[in-house]
PABA-249115 format. One line per 3 residues: number of its first residue (from 1); for each residue x, y, z of C-alpha. Coordinates in Angstrom, 1 decimal. Example, Ala and Ser with C-alpha at 12.3 -4.5 7.8 and 13.67 -1.06 7.14 Angstrom:
<nodes>
1> 12.3/-4.5/7.8  13.7/-1.1/7.1
</nodes>
This chain:
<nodes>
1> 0.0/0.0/0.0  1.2/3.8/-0.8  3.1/5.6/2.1
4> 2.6/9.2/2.0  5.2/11.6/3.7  3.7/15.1/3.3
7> 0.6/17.1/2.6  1.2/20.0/0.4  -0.9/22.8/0.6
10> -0.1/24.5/-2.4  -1.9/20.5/-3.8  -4.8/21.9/-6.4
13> -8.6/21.8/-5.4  -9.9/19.6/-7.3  -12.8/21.4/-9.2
16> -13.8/19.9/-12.0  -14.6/16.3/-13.2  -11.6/16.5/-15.7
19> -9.7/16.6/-12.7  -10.2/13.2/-11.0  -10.3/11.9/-14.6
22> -6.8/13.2/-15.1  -4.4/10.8/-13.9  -5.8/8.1/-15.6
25> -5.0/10.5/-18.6  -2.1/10.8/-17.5  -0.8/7.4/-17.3
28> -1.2/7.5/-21.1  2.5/6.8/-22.7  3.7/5.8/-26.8
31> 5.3/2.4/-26.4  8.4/3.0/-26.3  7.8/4.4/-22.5
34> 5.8/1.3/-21.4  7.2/0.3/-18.3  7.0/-2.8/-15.8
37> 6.7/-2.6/-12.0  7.0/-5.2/-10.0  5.7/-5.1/-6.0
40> 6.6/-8.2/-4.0  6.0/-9.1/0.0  7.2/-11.6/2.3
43> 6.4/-12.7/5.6  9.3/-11.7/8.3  9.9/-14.4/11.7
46> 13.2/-14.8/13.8  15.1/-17.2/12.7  15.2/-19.0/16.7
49> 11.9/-19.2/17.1  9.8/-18.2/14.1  8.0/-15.7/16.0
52> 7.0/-12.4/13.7  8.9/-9.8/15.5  7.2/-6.5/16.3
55> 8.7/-3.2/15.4  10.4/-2.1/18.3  12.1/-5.0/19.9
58> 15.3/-5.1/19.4  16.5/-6.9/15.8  12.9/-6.4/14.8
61> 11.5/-4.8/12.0  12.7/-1.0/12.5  16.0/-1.8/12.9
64> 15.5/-4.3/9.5  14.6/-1.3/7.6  17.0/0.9/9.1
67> 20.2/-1.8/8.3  19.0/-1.0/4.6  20.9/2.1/4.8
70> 24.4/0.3/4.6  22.8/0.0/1.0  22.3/3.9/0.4
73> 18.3/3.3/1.1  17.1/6.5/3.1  14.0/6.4/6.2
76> 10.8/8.1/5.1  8.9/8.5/8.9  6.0/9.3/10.2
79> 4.9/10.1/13.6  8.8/9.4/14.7  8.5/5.9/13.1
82> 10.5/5.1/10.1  8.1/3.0/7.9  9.7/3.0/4.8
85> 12.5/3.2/3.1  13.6/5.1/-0.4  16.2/4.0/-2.7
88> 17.4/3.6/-6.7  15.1/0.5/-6.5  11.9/2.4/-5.5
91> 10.4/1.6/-2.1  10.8/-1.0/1.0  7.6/-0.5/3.2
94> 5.6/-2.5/5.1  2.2/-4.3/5.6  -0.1/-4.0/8.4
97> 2.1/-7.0/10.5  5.3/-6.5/9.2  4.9/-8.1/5.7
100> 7.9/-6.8/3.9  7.5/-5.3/0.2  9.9/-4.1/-2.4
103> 7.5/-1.8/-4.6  10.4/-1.9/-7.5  11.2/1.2/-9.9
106> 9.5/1.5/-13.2  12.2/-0.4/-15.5  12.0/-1.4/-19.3
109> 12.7/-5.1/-19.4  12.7/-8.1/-17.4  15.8/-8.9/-16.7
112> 16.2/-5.7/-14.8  13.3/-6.8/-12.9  14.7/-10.1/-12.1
115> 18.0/-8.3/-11.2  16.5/-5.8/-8.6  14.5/-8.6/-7.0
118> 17.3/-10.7/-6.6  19.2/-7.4/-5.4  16.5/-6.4/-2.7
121> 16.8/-10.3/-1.8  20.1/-10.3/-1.3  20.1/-7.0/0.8
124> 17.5/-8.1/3.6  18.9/-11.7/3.4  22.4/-10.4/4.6
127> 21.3/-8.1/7.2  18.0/-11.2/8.3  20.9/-12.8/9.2
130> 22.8/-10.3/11.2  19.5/-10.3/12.8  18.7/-13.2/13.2
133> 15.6/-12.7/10.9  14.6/-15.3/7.5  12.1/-14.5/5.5
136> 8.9/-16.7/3.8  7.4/-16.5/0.9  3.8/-17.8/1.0
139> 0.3/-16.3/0.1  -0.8/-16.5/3.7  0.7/-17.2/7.2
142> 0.8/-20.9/7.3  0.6/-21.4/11.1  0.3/-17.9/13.0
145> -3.4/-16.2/14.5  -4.3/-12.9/14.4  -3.8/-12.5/18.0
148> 0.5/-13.7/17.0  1.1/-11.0/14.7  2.2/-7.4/15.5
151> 1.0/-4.5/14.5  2.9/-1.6/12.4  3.0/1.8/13.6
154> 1.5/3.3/10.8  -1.9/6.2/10.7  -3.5/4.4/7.8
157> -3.3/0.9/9.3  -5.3/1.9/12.7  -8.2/3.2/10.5
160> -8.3/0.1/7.9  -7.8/-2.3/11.0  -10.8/-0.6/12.8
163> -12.9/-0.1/9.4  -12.8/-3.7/8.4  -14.4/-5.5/10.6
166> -17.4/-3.6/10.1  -17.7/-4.7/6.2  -16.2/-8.3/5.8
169> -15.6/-11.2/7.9  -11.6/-11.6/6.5  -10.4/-8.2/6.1
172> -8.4/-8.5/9.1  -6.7/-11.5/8.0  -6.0/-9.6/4.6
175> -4.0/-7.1/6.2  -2.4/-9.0/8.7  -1.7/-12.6/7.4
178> -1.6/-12.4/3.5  1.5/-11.4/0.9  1.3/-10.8/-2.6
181> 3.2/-10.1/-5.9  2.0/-7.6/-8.2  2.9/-6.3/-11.4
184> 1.9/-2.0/-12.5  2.1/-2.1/-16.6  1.5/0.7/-18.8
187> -1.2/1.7/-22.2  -0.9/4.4/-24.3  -4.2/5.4/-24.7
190> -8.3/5.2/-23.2  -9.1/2.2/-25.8  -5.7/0.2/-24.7
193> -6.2/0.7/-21.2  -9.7/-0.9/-22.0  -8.5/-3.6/-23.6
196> -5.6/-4.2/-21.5  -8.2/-4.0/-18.5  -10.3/-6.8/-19.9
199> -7.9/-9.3/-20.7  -6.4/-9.3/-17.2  -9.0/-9.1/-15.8
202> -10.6/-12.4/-16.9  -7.5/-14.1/-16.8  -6.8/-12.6/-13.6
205> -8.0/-16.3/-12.0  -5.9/-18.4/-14.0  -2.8/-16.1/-12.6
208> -4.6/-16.9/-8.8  -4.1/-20.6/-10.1  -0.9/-20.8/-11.4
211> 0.8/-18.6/-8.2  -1.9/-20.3/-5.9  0.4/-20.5/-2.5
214> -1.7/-20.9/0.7  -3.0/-23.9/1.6  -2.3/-23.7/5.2
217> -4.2/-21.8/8.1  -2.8/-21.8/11.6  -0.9/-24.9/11.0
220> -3.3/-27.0/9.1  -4.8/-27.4/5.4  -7.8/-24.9/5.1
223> -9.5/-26.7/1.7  -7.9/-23.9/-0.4  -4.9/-23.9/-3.1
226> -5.4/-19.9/-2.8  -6.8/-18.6/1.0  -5.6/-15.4/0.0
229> -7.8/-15.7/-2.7  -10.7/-16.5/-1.0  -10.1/-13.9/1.7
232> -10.5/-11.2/-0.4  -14.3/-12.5/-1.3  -15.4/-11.5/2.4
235> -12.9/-8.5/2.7  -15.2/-5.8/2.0  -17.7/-6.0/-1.2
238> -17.5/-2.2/-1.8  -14.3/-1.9/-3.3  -12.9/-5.9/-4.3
241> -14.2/-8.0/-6.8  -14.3/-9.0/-10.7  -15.9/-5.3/-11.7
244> -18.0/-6.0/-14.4  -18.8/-3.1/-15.7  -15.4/-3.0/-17.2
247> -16.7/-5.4/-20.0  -19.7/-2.8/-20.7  -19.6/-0.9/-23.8
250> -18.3/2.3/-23.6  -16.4/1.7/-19.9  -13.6/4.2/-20.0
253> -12.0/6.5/-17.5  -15.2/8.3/-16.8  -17.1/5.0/-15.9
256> -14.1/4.3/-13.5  -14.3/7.5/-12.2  -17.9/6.8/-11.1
259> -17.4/3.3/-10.0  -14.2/5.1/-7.2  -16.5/8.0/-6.0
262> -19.0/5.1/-4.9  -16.2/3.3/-2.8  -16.3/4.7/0.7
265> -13.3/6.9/1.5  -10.9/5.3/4.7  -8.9/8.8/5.2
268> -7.6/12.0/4.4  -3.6/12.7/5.4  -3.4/16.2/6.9
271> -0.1/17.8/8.5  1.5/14.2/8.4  -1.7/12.7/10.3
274> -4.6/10.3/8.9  -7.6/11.4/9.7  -10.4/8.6/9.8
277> -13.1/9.1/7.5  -13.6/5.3/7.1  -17.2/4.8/5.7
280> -17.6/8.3/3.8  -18.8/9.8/0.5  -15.6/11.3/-1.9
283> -19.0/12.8/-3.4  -19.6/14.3/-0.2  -16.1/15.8/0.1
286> -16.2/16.8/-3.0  -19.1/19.3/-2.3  -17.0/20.4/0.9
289> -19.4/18.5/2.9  -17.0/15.7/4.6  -18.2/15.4/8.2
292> -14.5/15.1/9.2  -13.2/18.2/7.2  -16.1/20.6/7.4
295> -16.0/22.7/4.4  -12.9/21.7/2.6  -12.5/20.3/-0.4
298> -10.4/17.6/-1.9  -7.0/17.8/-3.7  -5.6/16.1/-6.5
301> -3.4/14.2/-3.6  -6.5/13.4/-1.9  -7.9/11.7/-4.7
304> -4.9/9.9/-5.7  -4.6/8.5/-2.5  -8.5/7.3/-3.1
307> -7.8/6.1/-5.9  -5.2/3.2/-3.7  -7.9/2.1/-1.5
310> -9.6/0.3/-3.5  -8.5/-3.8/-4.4  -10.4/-4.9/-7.2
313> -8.5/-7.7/-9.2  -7.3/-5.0/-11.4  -7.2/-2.0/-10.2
316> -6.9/1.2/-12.4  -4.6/4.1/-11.5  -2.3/5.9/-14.1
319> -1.1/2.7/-14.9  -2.9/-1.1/-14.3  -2.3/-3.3/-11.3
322> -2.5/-7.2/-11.9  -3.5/-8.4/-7.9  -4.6/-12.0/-8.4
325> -1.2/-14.0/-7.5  -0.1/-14.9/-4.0  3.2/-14.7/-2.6
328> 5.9/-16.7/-4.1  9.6/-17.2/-4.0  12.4/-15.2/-6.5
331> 11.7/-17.5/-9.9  7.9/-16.5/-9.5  8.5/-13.0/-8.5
334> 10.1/-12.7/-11.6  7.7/-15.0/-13.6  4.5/-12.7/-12.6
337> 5.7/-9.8/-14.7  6.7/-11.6/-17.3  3.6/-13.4/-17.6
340> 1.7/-9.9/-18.0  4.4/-8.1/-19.9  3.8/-11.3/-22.5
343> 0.2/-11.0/-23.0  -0.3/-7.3/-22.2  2.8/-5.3/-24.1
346> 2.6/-6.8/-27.8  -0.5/-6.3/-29.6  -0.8/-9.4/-31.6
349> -0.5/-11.5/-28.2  -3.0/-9.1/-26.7  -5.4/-9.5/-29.8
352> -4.8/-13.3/-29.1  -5.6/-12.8/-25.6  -8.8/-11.2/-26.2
355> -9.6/-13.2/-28.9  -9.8/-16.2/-26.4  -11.8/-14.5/-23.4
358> -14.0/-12.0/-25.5  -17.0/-14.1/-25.5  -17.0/-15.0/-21.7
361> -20.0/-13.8/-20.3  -20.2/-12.1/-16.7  -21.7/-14.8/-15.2
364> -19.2/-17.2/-15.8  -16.8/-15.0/-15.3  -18.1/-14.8/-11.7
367> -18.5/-18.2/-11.4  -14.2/-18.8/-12.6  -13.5/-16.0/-9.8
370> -15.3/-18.1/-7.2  -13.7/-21.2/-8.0  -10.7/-20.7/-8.3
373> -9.2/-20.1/-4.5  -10.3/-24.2/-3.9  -10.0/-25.3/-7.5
376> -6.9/-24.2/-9.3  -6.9/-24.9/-12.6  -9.8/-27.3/-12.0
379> -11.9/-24.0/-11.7  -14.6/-23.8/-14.4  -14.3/-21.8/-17.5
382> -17.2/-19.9/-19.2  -18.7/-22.2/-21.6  -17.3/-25.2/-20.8
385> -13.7/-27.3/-20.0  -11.5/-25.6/-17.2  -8.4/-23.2/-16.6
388> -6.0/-26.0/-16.9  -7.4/-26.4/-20.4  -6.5/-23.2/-21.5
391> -3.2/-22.6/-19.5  -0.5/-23.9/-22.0  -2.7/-21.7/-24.7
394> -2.3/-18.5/-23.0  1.3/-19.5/-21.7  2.0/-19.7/-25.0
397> 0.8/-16.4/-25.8  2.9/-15.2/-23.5  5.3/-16.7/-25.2
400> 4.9/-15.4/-28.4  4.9/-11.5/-26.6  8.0/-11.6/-24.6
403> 9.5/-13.2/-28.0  8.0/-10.4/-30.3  9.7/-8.0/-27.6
406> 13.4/-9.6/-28.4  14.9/-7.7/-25.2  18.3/-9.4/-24.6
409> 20.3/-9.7/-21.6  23.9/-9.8/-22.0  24.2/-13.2/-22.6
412> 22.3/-12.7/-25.7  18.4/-14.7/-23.8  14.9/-12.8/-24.3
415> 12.8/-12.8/-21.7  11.1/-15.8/-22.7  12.6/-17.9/-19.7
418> 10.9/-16.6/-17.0  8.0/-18.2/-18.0  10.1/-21.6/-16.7
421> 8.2/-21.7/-13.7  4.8/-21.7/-15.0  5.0/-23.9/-17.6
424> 6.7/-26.7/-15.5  3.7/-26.0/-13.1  1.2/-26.3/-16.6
427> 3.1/-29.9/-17.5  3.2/-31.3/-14.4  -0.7/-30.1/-13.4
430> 0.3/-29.0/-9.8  -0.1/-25.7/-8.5  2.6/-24.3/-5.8
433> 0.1/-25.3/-3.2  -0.8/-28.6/-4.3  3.0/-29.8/-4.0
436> 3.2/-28.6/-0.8  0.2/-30.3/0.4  1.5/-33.7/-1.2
439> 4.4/-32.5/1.2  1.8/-32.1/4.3  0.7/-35.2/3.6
442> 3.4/-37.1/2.3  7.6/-37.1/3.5  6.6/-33.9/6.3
445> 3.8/-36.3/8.8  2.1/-33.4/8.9  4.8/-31.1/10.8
448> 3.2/-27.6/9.3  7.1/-26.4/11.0  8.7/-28.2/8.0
451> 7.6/-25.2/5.5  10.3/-22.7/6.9  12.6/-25.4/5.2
454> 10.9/-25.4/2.0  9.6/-22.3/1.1  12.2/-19.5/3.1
457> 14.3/-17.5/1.2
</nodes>
């Protein structure tokens, strides 16, 4: 999730609908500025016990983010809490309960991806084990409660942690037990954003198959390949979900527009301070009539920041957010973008794309999207057969866009072999979470403890 460091007061009034259109506008760029960003968590526990270590104690997650300076990252605070940190690589923050995320820089190829991941690994892997802290990567805490986990010291995190149990059942263990791995991609105009939007988003489930990584709840199977998947369908209705109205005619930035000024604010950041307005109108603020702020109106920064509290499966910005996958280790953090970047950033695999989904209709859309989390690839597609029917085909077309992109590392390889992961997943039929629960059941005798061996970094 953002992290905001100041309010500006000089921040323009937002006045007119052109305005809260705008940065959708402005996330227009030709091709040849398309950009990939990459956002990846991962759980945090001490190494001696595999407790989650809270933010003050000593080797705990401040002084985590504050060893990254050794690698010229600088603090950004708030309330006398550093809670991020800012470097050449974009931004380390964290999640409610100390989920660590890299939220990478906006770079042109994937093999600079895959090298800053493996960078930003390598980083909090050498000072974990100064530490004494190791790092999983899962979709969901395989064995801790709620009532284990600690809570970060940031203003936004006591509003959403109060606010959600008052729309969902699972919101809280969406902020405090779940990672994820996310890829921000580009379109140069209203109709390729449209496009792009509707090819991702209805094969947004088979990406929740093939990175499906939490099968375990507090120490035992819970009946899903993707909990955090599931999770999300009880986290609050109001601003998750499938959006169908993307697949109407004429949806465009205005019909977006509408669709965020119906999603109940959380907060407005004043003077370096949240203030909770969890459960009211933008509309209302807009009209200077925010019970919180009497009388004042919104900025451009206080839309942008409502434009990031909203988790649809893709969610629209100035650029477009892929959110379906869970947590994964480095080869997966690396295949997510590329999977995207295949079937997203060259148009004939994007006309292939669509071509395949186009005539899907929304209710089986709905029905793949409620599926999936327990399913995988067994989940059911729209007019018959299943994902894993389809999975080599859009793999495939992938394929065919990272190949059409021809970017070359320096040993002379496109980008085409980051798709490794996923297609041995496609050939062998097993999901991430599927293997480990052969594991479960299998060689571990059902010693949950055995997955710090197996899926740490």
């Amino acid at each position: 999730m953002s992290t905001r460091q100041v309010s500006d007061r000089n921040d323009p009034i937002i006045e007119s609908r052109d305005m809260l259109v705008a940065p959708m506008q402005k996330g227009e760029k030709p091709k040849a500025r398309w950009r990939i960003g990459t956002e990846h968590e991962k759980f945090v526990y001490r190494t001696a016990d595999r407790r989650a270590p809270s933010y003050d104690e000593p080797g705990g997650i401040r002084d985590l983010l504050m060893a990254l300076t050794e690698y010229g990252w600088e603090p950004i605070m708030e309330g006398g809490n550093v809670i991020a940190m800012s470097g050449p690589d974009g931004a380390v923050s964290l999640e409610p309960a100390g989920q660590l995320e890299l939220s990478g820089a906006p770079l042109e190829n994937l093999h600079q991806t895959c090298a800053e991941t493996g960078r930003h690994l390598a980083q909090v892997k050498t000072i974990g084990d100064k530490l004494g802290l190791a790092y999983l990567g899962m979709g969901l805490w395989p064995d801790k409660t709620r009532a284990e986990l600690p809570i970060m010291p940031k203003g936004r995190y006591d509003i959403m942690l109060r606010h959600m149990p008052r729309v969902g059942s699972m919101g809280l263990d969406m902020m405090l037990r779940t990672c994820t791995i996310q890829t921000n991609l580009d379109y140069s105009s209203e109709a390729d954003m449209v496009k792009k939007f509707r090819v991702s988003l209805a094969l947004q489930p088979l990406a929740t198959a093939l990175f499906a990584n939490s099968p375990f709840l507090e120490g035992k199977p819970n009946g899903m390949l993707s909990y955090r998947s599931h999770i999300w369908t009880d986290t609050d209705p109001a601003r998750t979900g499938m959006l169908s109205f993307v697949f109407d005619e004429g949806f465009g930035y205005e019909r977006y527009v509408d669709y965020m000024l119906d999603v109940p604010m959380y907060f407005v950041f004043r003077d370096g301070k949240y203030i909770d307005a969890s459960g009211l109108s933008f509309r209302d603020f807009l009209d200077g009539k925010l019970s919180v702020l009497p009388g004042e109106k919104p900025t451009e920064s206080d839309w942008v920041d409502h434009l990031s509290t909203a988790f649809p499966e893709v969610r629209l910005k100035s650029f477009l957010e892929m959110r379906g996958a869970d947590g994964g280790p480095w080869n997966r953090i690396c295949a997510l973008p590329a999977f995207w970047v295949g079937l997203l950033y060259d148009q004939g695999a994007l006309d292939a794309a669509w071509d395949l989904v186009k005539d899907w209709g929304m209710e089986g859309r709905e029905k793949l999207r409620a599926e999936v989390p327990r399913l995988g690839l067994n989940a059911s597609l729209p007019g018959g057969g299943t994902l894993r029917d389809i999975a080599a085909q859009v793999l495939d077309i992938s394929r065919g866009g990272l190949s059409a992109r021809n970017c070359l590392n320096e040993a002379g390889d496109n980008e085409t072999g980051y798709l490794q992961p996923l297609d041995e997943i496609v050939s062998t039929g097993k999901t991430p979470s599927e293997r480990l629960l052969d594991l479960y059941n299998g060689p571990w005798g059902g010693d949950i403890s055995r997955i710090y061996e197996e899926k740490s970094f």
